[in-house]
Gaussian input, Z-matrix of N, CA and C with variables (Angstrom, degrees):
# hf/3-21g

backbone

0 1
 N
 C     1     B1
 C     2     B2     1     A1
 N     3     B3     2     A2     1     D1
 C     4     B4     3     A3     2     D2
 C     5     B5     4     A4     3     D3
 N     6     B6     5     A5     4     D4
 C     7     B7     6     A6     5     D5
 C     8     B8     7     A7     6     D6
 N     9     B9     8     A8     7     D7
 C    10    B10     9     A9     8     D8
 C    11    B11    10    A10     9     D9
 N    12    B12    11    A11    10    D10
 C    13    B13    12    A12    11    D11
 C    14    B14    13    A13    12    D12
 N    15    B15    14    A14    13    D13
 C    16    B16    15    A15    14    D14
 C    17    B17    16    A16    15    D15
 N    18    B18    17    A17    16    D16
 C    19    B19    18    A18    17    D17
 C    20    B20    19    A19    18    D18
 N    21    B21    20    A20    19    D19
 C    22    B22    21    A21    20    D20
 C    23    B23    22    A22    21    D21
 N    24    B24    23    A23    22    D22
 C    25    B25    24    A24    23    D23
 C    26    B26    25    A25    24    D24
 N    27    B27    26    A26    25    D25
 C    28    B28    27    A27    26    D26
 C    29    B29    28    A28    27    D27
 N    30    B30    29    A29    28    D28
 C    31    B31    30    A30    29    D29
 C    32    B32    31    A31    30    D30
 N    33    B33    32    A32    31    D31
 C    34    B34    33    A33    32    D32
 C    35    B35    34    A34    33    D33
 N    36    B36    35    A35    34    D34
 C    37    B37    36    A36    35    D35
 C    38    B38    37    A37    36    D36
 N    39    B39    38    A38    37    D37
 C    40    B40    39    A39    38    D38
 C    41    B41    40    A40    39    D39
 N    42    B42    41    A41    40    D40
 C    43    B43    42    A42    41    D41
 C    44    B44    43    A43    42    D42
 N    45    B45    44    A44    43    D43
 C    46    B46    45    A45    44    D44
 C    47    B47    46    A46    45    D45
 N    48    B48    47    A47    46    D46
 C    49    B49    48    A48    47    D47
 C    50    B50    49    A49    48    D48
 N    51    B51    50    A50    49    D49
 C    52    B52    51    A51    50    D50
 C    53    B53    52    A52    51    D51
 N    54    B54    53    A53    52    D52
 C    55    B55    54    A54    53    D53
 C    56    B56    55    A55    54    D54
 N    57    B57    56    A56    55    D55
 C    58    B58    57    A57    56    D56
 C    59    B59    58    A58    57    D57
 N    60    B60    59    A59    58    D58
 C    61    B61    60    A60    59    D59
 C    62    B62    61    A61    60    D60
 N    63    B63    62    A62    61    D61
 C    64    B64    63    A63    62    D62
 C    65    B65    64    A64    63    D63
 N    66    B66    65    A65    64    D64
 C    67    B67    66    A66    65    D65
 C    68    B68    67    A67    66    D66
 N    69    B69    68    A68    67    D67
 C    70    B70    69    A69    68    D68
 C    71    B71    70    A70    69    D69
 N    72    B72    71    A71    70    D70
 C    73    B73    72    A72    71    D71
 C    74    B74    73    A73    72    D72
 N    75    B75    74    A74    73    D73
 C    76    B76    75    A75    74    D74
 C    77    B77    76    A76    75    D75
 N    78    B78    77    A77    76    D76
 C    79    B79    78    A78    77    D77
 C    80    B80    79    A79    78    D78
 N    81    B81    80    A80    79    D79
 C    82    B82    81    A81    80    D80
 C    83    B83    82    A82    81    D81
 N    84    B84    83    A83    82    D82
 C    85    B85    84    A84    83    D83
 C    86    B86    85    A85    84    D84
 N    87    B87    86    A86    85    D85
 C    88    B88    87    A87    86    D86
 C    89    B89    88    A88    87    D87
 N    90    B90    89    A89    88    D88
 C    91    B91    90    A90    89    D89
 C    92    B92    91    A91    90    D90
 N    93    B93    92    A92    91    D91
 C    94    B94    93    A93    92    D92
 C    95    B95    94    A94    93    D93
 N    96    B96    95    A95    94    D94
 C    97    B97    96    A96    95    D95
 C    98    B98    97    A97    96    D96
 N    99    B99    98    A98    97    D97
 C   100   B100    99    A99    98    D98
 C   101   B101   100   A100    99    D99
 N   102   B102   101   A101   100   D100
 C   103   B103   102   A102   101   D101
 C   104   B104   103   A103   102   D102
 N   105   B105   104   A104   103   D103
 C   106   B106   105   A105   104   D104
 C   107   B107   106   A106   105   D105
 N   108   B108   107   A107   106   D106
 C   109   B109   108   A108   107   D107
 C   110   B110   109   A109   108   D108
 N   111   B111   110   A110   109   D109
 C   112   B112   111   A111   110   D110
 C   113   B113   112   A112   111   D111
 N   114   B114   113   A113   112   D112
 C   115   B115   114   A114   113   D113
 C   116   B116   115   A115   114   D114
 N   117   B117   116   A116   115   D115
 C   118   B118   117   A117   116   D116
 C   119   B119   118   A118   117   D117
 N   120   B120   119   A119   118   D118
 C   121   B121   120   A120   119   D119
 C   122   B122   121   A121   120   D120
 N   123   B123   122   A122   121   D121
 C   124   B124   123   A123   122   D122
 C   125   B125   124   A124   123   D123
 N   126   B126   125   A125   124   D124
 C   127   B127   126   A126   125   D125
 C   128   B128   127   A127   126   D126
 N   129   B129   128   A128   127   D127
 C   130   B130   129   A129   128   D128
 C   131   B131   130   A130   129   D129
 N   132   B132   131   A131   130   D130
 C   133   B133   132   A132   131   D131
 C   134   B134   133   A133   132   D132
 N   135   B135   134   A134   133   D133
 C   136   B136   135   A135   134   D134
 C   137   B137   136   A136   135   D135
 N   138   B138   137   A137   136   D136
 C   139   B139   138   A138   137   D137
 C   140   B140   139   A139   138   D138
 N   141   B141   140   A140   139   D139
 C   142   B142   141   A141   140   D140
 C   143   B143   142   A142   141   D141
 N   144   B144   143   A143   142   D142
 C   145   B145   144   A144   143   D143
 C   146   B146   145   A145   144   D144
 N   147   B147   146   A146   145   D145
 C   148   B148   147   A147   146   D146
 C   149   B149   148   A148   147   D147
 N   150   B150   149   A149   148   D148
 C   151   B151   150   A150   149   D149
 C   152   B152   151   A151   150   D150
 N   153   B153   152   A152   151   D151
 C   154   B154   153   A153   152   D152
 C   155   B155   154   A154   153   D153
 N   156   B156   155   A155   154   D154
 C   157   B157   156   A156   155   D155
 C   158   B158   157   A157   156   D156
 N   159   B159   158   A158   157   D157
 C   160   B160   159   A159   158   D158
 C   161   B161   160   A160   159   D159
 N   162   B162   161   A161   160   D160
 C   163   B163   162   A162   161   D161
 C   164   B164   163   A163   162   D162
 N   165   B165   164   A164   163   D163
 C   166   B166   165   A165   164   D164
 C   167   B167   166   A166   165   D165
 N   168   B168   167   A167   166   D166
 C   169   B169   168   A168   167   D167
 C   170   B170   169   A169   168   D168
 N   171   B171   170   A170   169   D169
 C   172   B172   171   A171   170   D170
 C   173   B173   172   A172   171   D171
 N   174   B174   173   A173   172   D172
 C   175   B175   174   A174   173   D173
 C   176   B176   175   A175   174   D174
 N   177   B177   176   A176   175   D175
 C   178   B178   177   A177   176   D176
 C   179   B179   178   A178   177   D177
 N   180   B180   179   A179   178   D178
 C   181   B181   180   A180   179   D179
 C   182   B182   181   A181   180   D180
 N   183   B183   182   A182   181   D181
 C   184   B184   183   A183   182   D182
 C   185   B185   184   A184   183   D183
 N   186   B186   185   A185   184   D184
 C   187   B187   186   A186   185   D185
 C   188   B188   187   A187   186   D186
 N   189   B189   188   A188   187   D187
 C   190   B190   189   A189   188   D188
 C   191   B191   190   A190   189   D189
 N   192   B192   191   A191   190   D190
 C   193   B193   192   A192   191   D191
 C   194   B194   193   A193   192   D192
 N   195   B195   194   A194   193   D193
 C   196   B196   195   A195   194   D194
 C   197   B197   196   A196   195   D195
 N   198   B198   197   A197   196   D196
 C   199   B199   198   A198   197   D197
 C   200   B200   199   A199   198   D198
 N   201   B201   200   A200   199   D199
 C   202   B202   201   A201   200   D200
 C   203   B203   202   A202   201   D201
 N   204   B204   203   A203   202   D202
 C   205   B205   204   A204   203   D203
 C   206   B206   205   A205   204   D204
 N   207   B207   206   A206   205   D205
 C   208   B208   207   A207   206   D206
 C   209   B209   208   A208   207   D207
 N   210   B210   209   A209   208   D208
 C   211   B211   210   A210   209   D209
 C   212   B212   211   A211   210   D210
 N   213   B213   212   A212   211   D211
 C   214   B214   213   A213   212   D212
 C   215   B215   214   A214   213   D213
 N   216   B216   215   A215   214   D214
 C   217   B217   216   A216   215   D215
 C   218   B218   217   A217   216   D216
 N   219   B219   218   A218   217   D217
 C   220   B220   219   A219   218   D218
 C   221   B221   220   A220   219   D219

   B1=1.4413
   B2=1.5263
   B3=1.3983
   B4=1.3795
   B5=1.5430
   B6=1.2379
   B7=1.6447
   B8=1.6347
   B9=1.1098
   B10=1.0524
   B11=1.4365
   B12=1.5723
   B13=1.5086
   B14=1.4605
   B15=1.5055
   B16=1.2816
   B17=1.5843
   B18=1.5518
   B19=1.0282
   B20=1.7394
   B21=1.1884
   B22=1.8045
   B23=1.7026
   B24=1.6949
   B25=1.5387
   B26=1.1202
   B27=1.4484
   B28=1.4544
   B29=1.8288
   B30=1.0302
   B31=1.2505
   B32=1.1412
   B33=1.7204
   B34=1.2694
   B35=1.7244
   B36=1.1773
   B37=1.1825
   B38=1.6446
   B39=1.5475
   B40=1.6975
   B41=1.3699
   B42=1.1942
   B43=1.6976
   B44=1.3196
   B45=1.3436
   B46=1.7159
   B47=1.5281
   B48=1.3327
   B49=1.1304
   B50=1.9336
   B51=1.2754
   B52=1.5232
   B53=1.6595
   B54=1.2202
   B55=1.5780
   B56=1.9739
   B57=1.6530
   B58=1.8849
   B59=1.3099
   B60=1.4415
   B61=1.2943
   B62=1.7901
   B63=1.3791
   B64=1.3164
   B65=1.8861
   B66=1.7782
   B67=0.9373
   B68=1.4140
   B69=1.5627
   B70=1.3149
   B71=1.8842
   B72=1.5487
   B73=1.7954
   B74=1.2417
   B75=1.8472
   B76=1.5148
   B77=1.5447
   B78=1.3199
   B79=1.0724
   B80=2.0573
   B81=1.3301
   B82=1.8176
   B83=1.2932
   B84=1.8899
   B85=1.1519
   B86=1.9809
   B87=1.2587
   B88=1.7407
   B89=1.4777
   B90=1.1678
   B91=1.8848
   B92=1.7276
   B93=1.4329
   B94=1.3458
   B95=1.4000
   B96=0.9979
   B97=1.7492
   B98=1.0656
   B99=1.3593
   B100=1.2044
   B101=1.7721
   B102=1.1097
   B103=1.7008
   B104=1.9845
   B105=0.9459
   B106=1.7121
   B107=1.6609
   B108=1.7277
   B109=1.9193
   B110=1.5763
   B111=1.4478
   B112=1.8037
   B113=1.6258
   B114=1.1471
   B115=1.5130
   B116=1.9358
   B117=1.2810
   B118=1.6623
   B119=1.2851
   B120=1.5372
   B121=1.4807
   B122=1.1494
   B123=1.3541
   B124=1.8284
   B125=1.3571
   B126=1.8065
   B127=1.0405
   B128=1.3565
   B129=0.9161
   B130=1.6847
   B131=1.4287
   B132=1.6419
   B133=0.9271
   B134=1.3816
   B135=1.7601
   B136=2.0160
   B137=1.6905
   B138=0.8949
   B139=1.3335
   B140=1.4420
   B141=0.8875
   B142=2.1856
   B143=1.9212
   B144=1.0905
   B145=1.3126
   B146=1.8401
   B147=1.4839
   B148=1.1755
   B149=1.6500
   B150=1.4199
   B151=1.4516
   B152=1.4458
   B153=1.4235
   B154=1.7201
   B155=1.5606
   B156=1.3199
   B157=1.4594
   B158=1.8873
   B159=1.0215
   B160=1.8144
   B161=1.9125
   B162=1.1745
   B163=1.8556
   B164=1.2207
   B165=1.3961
   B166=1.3982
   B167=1.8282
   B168=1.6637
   B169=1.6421
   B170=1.9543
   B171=1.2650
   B172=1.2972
   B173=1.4247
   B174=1.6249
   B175=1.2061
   B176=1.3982
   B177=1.2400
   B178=1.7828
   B179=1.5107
   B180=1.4332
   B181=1.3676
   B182=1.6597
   B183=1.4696
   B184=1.2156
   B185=1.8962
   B186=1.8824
   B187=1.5808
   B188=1.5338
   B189=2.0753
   B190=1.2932
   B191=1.4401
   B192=1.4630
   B193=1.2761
   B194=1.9201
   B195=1.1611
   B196=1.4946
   B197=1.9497
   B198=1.2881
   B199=1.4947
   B200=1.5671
   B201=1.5464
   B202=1.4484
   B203=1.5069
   B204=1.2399
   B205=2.0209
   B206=1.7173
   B207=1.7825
   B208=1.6047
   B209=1.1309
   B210=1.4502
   B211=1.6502
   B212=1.6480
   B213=0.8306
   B214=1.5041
   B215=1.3866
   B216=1.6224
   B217=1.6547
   B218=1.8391
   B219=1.1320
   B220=1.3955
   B221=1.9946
   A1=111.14
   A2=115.32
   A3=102.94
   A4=133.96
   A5=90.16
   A6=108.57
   A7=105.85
   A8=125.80
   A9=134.45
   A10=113.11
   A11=111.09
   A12=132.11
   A13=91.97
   A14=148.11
   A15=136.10
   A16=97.71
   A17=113.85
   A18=120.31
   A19=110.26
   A20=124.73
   A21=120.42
   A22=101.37
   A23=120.28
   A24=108.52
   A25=111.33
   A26=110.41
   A27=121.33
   A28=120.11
   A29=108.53
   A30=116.11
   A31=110.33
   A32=125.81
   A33=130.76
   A34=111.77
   A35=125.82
   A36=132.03
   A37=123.03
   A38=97.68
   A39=89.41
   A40=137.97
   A41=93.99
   A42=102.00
   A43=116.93
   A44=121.99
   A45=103.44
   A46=96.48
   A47=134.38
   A48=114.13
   A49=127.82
   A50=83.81
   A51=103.59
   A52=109.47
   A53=111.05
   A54=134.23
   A55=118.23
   A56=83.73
   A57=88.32
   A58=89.90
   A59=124.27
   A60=106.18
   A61=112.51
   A62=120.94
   A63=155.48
   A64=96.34
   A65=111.13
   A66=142.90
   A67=101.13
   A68=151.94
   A69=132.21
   A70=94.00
   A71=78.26
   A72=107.28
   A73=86.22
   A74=98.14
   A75=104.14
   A76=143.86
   A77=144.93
   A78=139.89
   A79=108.74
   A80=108.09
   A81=109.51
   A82=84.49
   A83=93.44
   A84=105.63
   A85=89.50
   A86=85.99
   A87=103.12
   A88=99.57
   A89=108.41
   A90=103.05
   A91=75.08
   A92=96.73
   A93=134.32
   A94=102.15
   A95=120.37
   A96=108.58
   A97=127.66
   A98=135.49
   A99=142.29
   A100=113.48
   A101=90.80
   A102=101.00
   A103=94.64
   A104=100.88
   A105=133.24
   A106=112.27
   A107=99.85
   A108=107.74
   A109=115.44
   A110=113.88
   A111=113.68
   A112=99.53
   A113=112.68
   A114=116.71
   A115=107.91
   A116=109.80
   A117=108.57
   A118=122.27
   A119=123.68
   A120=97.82
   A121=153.56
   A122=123.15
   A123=123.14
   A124=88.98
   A125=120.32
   A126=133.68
   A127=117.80
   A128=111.50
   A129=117.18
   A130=104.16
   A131=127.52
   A132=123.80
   A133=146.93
   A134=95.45
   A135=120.30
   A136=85.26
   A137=157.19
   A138=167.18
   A139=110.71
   A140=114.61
   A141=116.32
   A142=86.40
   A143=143.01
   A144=132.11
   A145=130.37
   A146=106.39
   A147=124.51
   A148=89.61
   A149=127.01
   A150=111.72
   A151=109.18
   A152=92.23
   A153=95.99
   A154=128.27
   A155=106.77
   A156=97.26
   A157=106.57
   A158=113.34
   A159=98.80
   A160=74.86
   A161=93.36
   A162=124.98
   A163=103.34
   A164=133.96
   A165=110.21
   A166=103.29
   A167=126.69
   A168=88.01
   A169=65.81
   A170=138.96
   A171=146.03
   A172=122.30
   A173=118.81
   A174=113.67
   A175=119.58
   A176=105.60
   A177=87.85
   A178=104.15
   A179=123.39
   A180=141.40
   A181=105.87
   A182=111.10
   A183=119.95
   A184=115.51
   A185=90.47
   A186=111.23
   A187=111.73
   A188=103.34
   A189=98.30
   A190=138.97
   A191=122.50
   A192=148.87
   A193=94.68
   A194=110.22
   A195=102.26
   A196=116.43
   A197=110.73
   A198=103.62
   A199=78.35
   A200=108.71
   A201=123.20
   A202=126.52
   A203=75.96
   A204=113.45
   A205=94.84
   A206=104.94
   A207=107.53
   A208=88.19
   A209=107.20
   A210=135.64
   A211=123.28
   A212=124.81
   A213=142.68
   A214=108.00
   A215=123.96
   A216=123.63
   A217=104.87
   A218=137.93
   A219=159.62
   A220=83.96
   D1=-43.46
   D2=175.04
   D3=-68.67
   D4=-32.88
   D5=160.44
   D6=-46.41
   D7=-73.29
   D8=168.03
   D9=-9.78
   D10=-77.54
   D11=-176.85
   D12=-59.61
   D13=-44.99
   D14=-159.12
   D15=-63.08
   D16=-71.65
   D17=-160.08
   D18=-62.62
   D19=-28.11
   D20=171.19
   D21=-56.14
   D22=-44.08
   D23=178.39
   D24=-49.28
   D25=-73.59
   D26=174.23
   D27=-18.57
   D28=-68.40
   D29=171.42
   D30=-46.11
   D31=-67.16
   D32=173.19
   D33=-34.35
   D34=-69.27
   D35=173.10
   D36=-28.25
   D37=-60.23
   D38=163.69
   D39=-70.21
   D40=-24.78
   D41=165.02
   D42=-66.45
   D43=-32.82
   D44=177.49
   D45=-77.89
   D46=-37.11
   D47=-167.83
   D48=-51.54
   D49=-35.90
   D50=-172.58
   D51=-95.49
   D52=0.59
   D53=143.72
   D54=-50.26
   D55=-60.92
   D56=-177.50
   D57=-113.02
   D58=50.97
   D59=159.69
   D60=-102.79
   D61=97.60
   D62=173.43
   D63=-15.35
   D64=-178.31
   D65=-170.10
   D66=-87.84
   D67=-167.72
   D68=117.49
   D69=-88.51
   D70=160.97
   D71=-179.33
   D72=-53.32
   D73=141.90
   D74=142.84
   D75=-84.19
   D76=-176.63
   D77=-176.88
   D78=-74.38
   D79=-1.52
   D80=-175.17
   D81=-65.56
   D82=166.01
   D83=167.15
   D84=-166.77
   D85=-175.75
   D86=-155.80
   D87=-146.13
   D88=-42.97
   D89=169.10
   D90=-172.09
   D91=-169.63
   D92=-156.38
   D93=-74.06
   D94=-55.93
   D95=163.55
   D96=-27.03
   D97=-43.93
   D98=-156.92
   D99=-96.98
   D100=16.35
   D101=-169.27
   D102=-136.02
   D103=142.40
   D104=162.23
   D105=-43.26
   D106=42.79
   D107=176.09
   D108=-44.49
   D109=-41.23
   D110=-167.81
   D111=-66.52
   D112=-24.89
   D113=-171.78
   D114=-102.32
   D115=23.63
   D116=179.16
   D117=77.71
   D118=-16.85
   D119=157.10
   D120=-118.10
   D121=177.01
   D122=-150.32
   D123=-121.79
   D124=-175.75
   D125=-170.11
   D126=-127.39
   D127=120.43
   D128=-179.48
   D129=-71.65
   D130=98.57
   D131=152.08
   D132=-17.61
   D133=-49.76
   D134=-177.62
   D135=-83.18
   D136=-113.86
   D137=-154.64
   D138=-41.32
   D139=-25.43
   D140=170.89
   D141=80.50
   D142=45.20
   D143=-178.60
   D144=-169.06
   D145=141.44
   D146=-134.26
   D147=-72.16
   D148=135.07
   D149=155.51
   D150=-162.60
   D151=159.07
   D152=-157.16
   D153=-59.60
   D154=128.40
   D155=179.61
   D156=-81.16
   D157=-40.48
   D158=-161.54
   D159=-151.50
   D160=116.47
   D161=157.01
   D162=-57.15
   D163=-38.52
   D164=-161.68
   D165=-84.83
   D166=14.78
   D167=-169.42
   D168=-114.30
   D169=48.17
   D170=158.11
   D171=82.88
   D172=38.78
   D173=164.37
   D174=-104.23
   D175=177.21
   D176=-168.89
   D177=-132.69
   D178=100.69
   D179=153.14
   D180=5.41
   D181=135.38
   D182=-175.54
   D183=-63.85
   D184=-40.96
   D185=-171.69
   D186=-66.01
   D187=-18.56
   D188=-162.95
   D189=-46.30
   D190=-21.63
   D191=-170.80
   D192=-76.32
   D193=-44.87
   D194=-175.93
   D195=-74.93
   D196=162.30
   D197=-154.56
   D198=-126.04
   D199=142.33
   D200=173.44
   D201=-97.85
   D202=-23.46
   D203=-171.94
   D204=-62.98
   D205=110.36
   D206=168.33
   D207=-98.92
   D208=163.73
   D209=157.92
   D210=-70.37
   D211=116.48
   D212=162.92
   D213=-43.33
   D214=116.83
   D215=176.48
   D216=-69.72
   D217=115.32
   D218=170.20
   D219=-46.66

């Protein structure tokens, strides 16, 4: 029986969590606070939105997904 009662908390417990478990943030922003500073980025004032200042302290560039790299004709 107690088993019983353990494991219904348990259960109970994760379920509220994943109840208030939120959106992730979006890319808006309003000033510099509102953006991911420890990780390099700032806020574009004109555009309301977060984008990376310097990749190396681990943020990751909006463009990054796009590839620049052409192919060489053989």
């Amino acid at each position: 029986m107690k088993a019983v009662l353990a494991g219904l908390l348990v259960s109970l417990a994760v379920a509220a969590c994943a109840a208030f478990d939120g959106d992730p943030p979006d890319r808006s922003c309003r000033t510099d606070n509102d953006c991911f500073r420890a990780q390099g980025e700032r806020c574009n004032q004109d555009a309301r939105r977060c984008y990376c200042e310097n990749p190396a302290f681990g943020c990751v560039p909006e463009d990054a997904g796009a590839s620049s790299v052409t192919e060489a004709s053989p």
